[in-house]
N, C-alpha and C positions, 0 to 999 in steps of 0.2 A: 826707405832707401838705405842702402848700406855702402858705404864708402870704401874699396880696398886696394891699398897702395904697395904696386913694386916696383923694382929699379927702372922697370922700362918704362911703364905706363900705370894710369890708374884707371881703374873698373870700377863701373857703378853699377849695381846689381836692383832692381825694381821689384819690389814684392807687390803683389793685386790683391786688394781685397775680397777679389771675387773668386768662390772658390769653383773649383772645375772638376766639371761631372761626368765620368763615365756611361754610359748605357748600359742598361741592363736588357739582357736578351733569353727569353723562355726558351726551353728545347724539351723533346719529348724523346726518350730513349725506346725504340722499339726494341730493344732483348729482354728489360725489365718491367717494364711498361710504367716508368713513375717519369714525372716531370719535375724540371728544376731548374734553377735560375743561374746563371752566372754574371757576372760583372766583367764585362772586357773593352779592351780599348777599341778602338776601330779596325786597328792596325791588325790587334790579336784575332779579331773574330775574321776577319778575311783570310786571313794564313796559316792558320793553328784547327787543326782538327778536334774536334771537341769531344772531350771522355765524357761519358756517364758519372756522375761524382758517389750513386749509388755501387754498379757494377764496374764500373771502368769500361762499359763495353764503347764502342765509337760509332755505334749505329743508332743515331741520334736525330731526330729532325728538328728545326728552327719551327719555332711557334710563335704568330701571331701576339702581339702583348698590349697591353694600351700605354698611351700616349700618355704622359703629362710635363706638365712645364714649372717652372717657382720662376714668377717674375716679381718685381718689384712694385709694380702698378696695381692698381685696385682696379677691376671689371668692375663696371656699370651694372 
């Protein structure tokens, strides 16, 4: 926790242990025909149209990707 004080008020600012994880989401560019991954926020992949990081081209489809999780617990 970090303590910061000015003439008005004081702010206390919370830092988490836990750190926070973007999704990663596969695309397949159909101009070039290679596949590739990006790293985006939620926010980004719903509004932002996605380039090719090969071609730059924008004709691009979302691919299917597997799922995984890091939890804390031990499965049985």
């Amino acid at each position: 926790m970090l303590n910061r004080t000015t003439k008005e008020s004081k702010i206390l600012v919370f830092f988490s242990p836990v750190e926070a994880c973007m999704p990663h989401y596969e695309f397949f560019c159909r101009d070039c025909k290679k596949a590739f991954l990006k790293t985006l926020t939620i926010a980004r992949h719903e509004n932002e149209k996605i380039a090719c990081p090969h071609c730059g081209g924008k004709n691009v489809e979302q691919r299917w990707s597997a799922f995984s999780a890091i939890t804390t617990k031990k499965s049985a």
